[in-house]
C-alpha positions in Angstrom: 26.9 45.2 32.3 24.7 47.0 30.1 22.2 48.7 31.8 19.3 47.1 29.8 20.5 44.3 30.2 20.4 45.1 34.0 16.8 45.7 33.6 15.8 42.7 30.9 17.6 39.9 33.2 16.5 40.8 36.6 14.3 38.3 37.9 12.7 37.4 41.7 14.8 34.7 43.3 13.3 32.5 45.5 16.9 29.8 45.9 19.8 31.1 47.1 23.6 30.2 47.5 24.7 30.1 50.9 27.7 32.5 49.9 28.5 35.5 52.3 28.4 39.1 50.1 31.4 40.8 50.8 30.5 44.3 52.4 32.1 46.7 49.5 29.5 44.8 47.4 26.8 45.0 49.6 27.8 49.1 50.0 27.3 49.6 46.6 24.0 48.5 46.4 23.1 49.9 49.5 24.9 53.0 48.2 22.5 52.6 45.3 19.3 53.4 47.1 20.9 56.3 49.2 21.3 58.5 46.0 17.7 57.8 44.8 15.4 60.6 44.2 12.5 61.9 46.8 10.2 64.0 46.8 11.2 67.1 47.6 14.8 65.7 48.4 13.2 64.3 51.9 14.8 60.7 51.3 12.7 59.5 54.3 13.8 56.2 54.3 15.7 53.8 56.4 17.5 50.3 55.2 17.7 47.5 58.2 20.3 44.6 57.2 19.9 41.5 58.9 22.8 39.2 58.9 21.4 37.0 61.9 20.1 33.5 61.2 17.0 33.8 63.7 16.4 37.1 62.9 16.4 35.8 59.0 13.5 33.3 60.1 11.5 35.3 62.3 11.1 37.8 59.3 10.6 34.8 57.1 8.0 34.0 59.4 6.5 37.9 59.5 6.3 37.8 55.5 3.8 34.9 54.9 5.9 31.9 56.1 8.2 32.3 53.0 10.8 30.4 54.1 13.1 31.4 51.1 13.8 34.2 53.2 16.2 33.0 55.7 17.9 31.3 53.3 19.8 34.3 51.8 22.7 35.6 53.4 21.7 38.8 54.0 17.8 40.3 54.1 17.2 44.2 53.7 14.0 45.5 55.3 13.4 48.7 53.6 11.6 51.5 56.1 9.9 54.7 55.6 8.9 57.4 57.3 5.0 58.6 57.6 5.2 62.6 56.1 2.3 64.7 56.2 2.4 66.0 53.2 -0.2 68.1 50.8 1.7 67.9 47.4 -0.3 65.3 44.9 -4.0 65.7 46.3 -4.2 61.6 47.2 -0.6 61.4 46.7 0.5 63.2 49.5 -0.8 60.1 52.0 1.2 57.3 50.0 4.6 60.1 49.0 6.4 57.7 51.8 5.8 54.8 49.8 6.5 56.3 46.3 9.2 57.6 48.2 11.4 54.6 49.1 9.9 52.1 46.2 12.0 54.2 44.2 15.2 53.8 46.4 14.3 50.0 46.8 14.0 49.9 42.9 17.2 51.2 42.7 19.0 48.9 44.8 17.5 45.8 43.6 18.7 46.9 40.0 22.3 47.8 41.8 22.0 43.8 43.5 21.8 42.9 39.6 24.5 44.9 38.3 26.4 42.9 40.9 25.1 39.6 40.2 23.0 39.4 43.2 19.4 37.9 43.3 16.4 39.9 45.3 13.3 39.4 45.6 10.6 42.1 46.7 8.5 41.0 49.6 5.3 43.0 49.6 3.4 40.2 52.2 4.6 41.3 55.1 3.0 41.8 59.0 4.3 45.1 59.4 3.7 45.7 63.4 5.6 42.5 64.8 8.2 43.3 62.1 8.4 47.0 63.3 8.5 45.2 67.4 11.2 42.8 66.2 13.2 45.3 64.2 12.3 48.2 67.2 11.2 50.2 64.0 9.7 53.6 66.0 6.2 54.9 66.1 6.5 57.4 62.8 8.2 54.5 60.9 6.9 51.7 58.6 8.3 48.9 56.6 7.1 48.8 53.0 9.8 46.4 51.6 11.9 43.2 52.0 14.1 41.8 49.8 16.5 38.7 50.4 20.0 39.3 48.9 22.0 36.8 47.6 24.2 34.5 44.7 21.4 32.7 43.2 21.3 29.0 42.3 21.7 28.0 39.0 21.7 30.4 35.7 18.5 32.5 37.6 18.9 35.5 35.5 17.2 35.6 31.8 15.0 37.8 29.9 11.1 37.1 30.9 8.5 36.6 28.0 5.2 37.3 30.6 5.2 41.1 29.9 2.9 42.7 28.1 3.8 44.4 24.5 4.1 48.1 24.6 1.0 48.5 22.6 -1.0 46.5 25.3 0.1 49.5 27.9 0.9 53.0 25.8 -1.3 55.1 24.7 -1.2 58.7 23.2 -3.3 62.2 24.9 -6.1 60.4 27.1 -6.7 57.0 28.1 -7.7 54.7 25.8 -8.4 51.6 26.5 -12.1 50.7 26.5 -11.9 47.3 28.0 -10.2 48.7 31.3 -13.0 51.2 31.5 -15.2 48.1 31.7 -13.3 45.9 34.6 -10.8 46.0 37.2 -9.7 42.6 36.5 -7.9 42.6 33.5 -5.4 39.6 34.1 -1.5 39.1 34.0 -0.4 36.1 32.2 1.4 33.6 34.3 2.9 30.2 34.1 4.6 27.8 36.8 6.4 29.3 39.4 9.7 28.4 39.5 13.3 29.6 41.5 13.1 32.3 39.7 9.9 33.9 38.6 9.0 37.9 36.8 
């Protein structure tokens, strides 16, 4: 596949065959995120795949009661490593989280590639996730993603983006109506299986 086409047709999948992923497929994706870029090359990150049906709920559970979930053969909770780190004045608190978003990035566009639907999980309780997945002290989970053969024709280009003049600009910022408010909004419309 074309690797626009990757990035034009992913799409959050929320319905999910109840196909097993054979595990060279699930290595490649998983393969995916281990050759992202870091920071200083630290790759301070950690990939938990859970295979177990009550394992699959009680994260379900841990990430809002999205019950969606547990419904995909395989779940990946994506870990990272707290780094004291300097580099990036603010930065340096949050380079963990840039850190692995990049490596989860990556292997959610891999899951594409491979026909596989994802779908990033930012509602999450991390402490009874890190106690049910013995995540260790230094250790946090910034991601989830169920992985899985989506129902139906899931992937398609989404029209709820907004044009590149909306979000480019040229040598300073410049857009006076962002200076104004915080709460410039995202256009939305009915949620479906499979949503931007």
């Amino acid at each position: 596949m074309e690797f626009y086409e990757v990035i034009r047709t992913r799409r959050s999948i929320r319905s999910y065959e109840p196909d097993e992923i054979q595990d060279e497929v699930l290595r490649r994706i998983l393969d995916a995120a281990r050759i992202a870029p870091s920071g200083s090359n630290r790759q301070p990150w950690k990939f938990i795949i859970v295979r177990d049906a009550d394992a699959k709920a009680r994260i379900a559970t841990a990430c809002g009661q999205q019950a969606f979930i547990a419904d995909a053969p395989v779940v990946i909770v994506a870990c990272g490593k707290n780094i004291e780190y300097n580099r990036g004045g603010y930065m340096g608190d949050f380079s963990m989280l840039v850190d692995v978003s990049i490596a989860m990035t990556q292997l959610i566009l891999a899951a594409r590639e491979e026909g596989l639907g994802t779908c990033w999980i930012g509602m999450f309780e991390n402490e009874p996730l890190k106690q049910m997945l013995h995540v260790p002290r230094a250790w946090n989970v910034v991601a989830v993603t169920p992985v899985g053969y989506p129902t139906g024709q899931a992937f398609m280009e989404t029209s709820e983006r907004r044009s590149l003049e909306e979000i480019i600009s040229y040598d300073r910022f410049d857009w006076e109506d962002d200076c104004r408010r915080d709460d410039v909004p995202i256009p939305r419309s009915g949620r479906s299986t499979s949503s931007p």
